[in-house]
N, C-alpha and C positions, 0 to 999 in steps of 0.2 A: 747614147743619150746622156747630158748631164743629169748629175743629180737632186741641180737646183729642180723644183717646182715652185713654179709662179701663179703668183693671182694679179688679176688686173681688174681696175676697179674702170667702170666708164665702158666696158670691153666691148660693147654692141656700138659705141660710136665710131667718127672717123678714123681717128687715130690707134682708139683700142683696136678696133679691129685688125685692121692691117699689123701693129705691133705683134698681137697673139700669133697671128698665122705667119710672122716669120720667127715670134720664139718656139713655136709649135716642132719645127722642124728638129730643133737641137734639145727642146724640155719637153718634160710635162707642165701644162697650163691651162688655167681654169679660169674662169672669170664670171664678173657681176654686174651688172645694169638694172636700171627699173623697169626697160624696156631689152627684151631676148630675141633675138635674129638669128638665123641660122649660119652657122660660121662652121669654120674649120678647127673649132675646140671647145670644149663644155663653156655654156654659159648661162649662169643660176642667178634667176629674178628676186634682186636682193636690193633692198635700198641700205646706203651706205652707212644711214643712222643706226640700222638694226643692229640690235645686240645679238642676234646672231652669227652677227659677221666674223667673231672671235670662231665661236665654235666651228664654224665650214672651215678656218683655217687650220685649225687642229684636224677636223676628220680629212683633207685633204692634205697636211702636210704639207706646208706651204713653208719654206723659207726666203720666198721675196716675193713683196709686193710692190705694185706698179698702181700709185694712183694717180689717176688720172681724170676722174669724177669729179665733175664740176658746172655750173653756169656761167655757158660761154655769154650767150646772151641775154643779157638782163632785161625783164618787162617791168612790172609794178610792184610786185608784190615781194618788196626787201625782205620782209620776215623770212620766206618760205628762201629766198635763197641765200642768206647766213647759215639757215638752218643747213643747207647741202655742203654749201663751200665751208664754211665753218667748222661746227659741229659736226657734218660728214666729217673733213677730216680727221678733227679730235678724237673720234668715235675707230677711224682706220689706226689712229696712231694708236689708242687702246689695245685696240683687237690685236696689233703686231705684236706689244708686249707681252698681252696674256698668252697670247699661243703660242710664242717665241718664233718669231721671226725674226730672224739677222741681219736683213739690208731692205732698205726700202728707198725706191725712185719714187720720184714726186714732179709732176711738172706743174711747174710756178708761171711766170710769164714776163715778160719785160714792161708788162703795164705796171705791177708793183713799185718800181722806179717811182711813176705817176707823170700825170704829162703836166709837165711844168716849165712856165717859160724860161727861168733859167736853169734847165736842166743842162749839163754839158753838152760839147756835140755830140761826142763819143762817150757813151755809160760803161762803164767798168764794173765788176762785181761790187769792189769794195764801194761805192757810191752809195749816197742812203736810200732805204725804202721808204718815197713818203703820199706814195696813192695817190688817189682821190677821194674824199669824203661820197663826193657828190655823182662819182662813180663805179656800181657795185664791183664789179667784174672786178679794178683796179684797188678798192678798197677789201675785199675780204682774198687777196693775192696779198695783198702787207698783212695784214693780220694772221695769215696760214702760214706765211715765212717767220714772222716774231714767235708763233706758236711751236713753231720747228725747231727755234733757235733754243727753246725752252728745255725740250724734249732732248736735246742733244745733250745739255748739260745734266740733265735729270736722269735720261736712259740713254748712256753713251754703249749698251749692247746692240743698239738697234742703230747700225747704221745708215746714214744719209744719203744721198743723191740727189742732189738737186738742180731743173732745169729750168732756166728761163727763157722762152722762145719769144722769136719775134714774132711777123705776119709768118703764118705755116699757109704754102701754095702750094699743090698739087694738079694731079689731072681730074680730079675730081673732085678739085674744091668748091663747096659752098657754104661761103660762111659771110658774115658781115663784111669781113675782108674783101673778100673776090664780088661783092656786090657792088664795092668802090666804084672795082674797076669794068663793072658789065653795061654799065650805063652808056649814053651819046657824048657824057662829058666826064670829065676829072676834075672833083671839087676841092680848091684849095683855100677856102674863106680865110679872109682877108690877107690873101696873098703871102703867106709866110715861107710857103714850097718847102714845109717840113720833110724832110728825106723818108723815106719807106727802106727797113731793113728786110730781107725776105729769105725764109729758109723752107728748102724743098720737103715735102711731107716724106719722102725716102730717106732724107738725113737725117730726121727726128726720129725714124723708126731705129736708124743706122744707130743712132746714138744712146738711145734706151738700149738696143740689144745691145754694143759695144760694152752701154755700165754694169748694165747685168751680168752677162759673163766676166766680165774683168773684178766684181765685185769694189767697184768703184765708190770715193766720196767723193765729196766737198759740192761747191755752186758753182753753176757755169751759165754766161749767156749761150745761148741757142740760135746762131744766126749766120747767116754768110757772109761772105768776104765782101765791103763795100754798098755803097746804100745806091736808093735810085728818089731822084726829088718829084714831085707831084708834075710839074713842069719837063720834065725829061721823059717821065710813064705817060703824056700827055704827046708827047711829039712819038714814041717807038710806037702805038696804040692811032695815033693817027686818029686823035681826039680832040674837041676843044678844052682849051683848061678854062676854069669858072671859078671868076675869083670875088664873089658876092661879099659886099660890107658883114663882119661878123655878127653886128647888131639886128644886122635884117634875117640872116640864117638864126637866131636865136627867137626873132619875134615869130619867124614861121614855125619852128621847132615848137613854140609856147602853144599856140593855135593848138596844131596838130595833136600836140599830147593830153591838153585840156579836149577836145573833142574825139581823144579816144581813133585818133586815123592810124598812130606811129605810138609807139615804146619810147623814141631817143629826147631827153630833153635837154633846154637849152644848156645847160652847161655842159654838155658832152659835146658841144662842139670843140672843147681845145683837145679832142681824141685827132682831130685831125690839122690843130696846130700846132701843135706842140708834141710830136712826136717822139719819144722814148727810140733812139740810135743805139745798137746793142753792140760793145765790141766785142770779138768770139776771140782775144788773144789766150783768154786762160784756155779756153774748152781745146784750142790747138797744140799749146805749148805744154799744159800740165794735164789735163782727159787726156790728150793724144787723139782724141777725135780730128780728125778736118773731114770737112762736109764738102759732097762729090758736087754739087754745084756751087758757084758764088750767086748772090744776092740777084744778081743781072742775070744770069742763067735759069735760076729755079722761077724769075718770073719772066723768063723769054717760053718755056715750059707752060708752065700756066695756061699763058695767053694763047701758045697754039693749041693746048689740046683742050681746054675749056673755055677759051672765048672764040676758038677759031679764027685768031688774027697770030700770022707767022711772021716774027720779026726776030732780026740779029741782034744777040745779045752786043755782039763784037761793034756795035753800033751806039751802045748807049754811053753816052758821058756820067760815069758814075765816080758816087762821092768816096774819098776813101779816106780810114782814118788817120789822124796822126798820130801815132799811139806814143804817150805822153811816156817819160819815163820810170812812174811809177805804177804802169796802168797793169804790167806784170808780176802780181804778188805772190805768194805762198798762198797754196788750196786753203779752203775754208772745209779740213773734215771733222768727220761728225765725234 
């Protein structure tokens, strides 16, 4: 057994789970959630703000932490989730220090970027972080990486890891994401055929354990090789694509959210025109990662074992980048 011991923040959800029970195998690993499920390694009902959370990492001896605690999906009430995304992490970056822990993973996301229309086609790390105001999820993902940015210069003991994923599919995914695609149709309002980047929930596990043990720095996107457009996921799926006026999906969105039906409001529709494309040349070239499926694979995946439609990736006309000449730079470590 090594003799890293890990804590992982989030551990009862999709991702933590599965993570723990394959670093389980090669560490000791403990983890925290507000909600506790029965898993294959301790996991202690701890909310992330708690000031406790230094001291469990002292009595457990924790030299890497893995957070991953966060509001994937935003409802009404912005206070309560700064408070997680936020100050959770501020509060995890804390506790690393005081207890003295050494390296910490963090996954960020590729919404940080923000979805913006002139975002390039292809995002590179070095590209700015510039959210959404008007988007929690995408706004406190730039305020957690500026926070990071901070921490690095301030406590260059505690090293960095940082991941930005794209859409994460699996066999047993359920998230906003895979709700896109469960529906009669594929909606691409006002016709933009933004690209969908996609990475298999096995490589993201792959990828934390990879940083972990290697005791890895710097930022990486988090995504597979080549993209797939709304329009292309619309013909493998053997779906209609629906390409509704954005003004009209916005006046519904208004309704609906004033009457309390739906969470999503009108300006989160450019979540699905404007797309944030993630290129994975650093996570390949300088992590050393590459991930066992491409973008077309982990969601030819997906759709056979959770939507129950079986279709050839080898089939899909997918996008791929040009990868500009400066798009491979020197790592960003901590």
């Amino acid at each position: 057994m090594s003799e890293k011991r890990v804590l992982i923040t989030g551990a009862a959800g999709y991702v933590g789970r599965l993570l723990g029970e394959a670093l389980a195998a090669r560490m000791d690993v403990v983890g925290v959630d507000i909600a506790v499920r029965d898993a294959a390694f301790p996991i202690f009902q701890m909310d992330i703000c708690d000031a406790a959370l230094a001291e469990l990492m002292r009595a457990e001896r924790i030299t890497h932490v893995v957070h991953l605690a966060s509001v994937v999906s935003p409802g009404r009430d912005r206070a309560r989730e700064y408070r997680i995304d936020v100050e959770g992490t501020r509060n995890v970056l804390d506790a690393c220090i005081t207890a003295g822990v050494t390296h910490l993973t963090l996954t960020s996301s590729g919404a940080a970027y923000g979805y913006h229309a002139d975002n390039p086609a292809w995002l590179s790390e070095d590209c700015p972080l510039r959210g959404n105001p008007e988007f929690a999820y995408s706004d406190h993902k730039r305020l957690v990486e500026e926070m990071l940015a901070e921490y690095r210069q301030h406590h260059p003991q505690l090293k960095q890891l940082i991941f930005r994923p794209c859409s994460i599919v699996g066999a047993t995914t359920n998230s906003k994401i895979s709700a896109l695609f469960a529906g009669k149709g594929i909606l691409d309002p006002g016709g933009h055929n933004s690209p969908f980047v996609f990475i298999w929930d096995q490589d993201v596990i792959g990828a934390i354990e990879y940083g972990v043990l290697e005791n890895a720095c710097g930022i990486y996107n988090l995504a597979g090789d080549g993209a797939l457009t709304p329009q292309e996921i619309a013909r493998l799926l053997g779906k209609s694509l629906r390409r509704p006026p954005v003004w009209l999906l916005k006046a519904l969105l208004a309704v609906s959210f004033k009457l309390r039906l739906g969470n999503v409001q009108p300006a989160q529709v450019m979540f699905l025109q404007y797309r944030p494309v993630l290129l994975n040349t650093r996570l390949k070239r300088e992590l050393g990662y590459r991930p066992r499926k491409t973008s077309a694979e982990a969601f030819a995946f997906f759709a056979k074992e959770a939507l129950g439609i079986d279709i050839d990736p080898r089939t899909a006309r997918v996008t791929h980048a040009e990868i500009p000449p400066n798009a491979v730079t020197e790592g960003q470590t901590a």
